[in-house]
N, C-alpha and C positions, 0 to 999 in steps of 0.2 A: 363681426359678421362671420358665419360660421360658413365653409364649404359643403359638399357634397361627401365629402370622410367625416363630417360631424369637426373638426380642427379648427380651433379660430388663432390667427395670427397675431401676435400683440409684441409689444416692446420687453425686451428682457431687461428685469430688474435687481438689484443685488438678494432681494429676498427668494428670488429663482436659483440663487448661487449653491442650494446643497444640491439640490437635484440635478442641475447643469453637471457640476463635477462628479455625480454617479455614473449620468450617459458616458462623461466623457473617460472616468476610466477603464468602464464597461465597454467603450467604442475604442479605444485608439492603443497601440504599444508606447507611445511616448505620448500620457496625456500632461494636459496644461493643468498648472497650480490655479489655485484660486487668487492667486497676487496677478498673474496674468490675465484671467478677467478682469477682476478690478481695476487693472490697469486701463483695457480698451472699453470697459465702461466709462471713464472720465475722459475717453478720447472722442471732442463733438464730431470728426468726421467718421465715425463708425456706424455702421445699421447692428442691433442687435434685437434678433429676433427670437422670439421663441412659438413654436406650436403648441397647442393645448388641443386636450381633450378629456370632456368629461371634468373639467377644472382642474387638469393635471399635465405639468409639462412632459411630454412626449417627445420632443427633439427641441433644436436651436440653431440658426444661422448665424454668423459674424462676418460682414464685410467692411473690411477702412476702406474710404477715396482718399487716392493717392495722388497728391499732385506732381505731374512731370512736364517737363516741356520740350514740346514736340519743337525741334531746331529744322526742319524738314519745313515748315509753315510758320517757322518763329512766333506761335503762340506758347500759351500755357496749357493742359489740356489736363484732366481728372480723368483716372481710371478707378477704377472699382476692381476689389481684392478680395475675393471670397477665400477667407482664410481655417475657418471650419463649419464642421457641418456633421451635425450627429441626429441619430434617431435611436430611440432605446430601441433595444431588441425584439421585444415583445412588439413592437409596434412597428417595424420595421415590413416592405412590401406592400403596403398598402397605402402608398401615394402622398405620404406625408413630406419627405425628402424633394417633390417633386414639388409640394405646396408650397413649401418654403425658398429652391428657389425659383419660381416663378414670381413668388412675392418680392422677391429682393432684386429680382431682374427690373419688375418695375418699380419700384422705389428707386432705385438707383437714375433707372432712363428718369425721370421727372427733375432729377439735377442734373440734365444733360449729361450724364461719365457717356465716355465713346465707346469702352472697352470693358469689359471684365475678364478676369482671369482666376485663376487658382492652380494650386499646385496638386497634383494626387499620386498615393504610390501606384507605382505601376502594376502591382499585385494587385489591386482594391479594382477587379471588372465591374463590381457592381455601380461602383462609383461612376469609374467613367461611361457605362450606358446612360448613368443619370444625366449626367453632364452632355453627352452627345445628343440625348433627346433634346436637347434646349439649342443645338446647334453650335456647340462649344466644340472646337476640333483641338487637337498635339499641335504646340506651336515644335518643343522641344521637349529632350530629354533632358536631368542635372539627374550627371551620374552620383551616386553614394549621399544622396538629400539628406535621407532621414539618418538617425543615429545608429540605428539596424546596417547601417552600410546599402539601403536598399535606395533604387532610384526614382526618381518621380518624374512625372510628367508636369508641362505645363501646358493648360488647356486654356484657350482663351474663347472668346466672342465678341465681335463687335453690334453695337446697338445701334439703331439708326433711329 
């Protein structure tokens, strides 16, 4: 089903794997290998999504659920790990990034996770407007994250 940008949402598949690694070394200074997809493709607690348009991938989400256990309530409790998040350029600003995760917000609430997070550099404002739209606030900072020596944020949200 297609939105309102014309974008339809689907499962990203290893035949999506040239184009995913275009975005992603067109999007990021330390992008990921293609062993690294592959890896969290054969991982079943991952969502992997991609955006299309016009039958053409346009960006991708990846989030693992992470199980930890909450000692505070002596359960076990699943968070949700938004781990990247790219849009090709060309196609970038026009709400696809927000389609994406809005989509994985709720996929994720339908396995109950309590929490989502993710990491962002603290250069990248674009990012975290995106992220703040969705009501994701700076839990903290980790100084020197990336291999740039640059620091990131960590932005969370809790789902109800």
């Amino acid at each position: 089903m297609k939105n309102k940008c014309g974008v339809k949402i689907r499962q990203l598949t290893t035949l999506d794997l040239p184009k995913i690694l275009e975005i992603e070394l067109d999007s990021f200074p330390e992008p990921w290998s293609q062993k690294i997809f592959e890896f969290i493709l054969k991982n079943e607690d991952s969502y992997l999504k991609v955006a299309e348009r016009n039958s053409q991938v346009v960006g991708y989400i990846i989030t693992v659920i992470e199980k930890k256990v909450d000692w505070k309530n002596l359960r076990r409790a699943e968070i949700g790990h938004i781990i990247n998040l790219a849009v090709e350029k060309k196609q970038r600003r026009q709400g696809i990034g927000s389609i994406l995760v809005n989509h994985i917000l709720k996929e994720v609430s339908k396995r109950k996770v309590e929490k989502v997070y993710l990491e962002v550099n603290e250069s990248n404002i674009a990012a975290q407007k995106l992220y703040s739209k969705f009501n994701f606030k700076v839990e903290k900072r980790i100084r020197m994250y990336y291999q740039k020596m640059e620091d990131a944020y960590v932005m969370s949200k809790i789902l109800e």
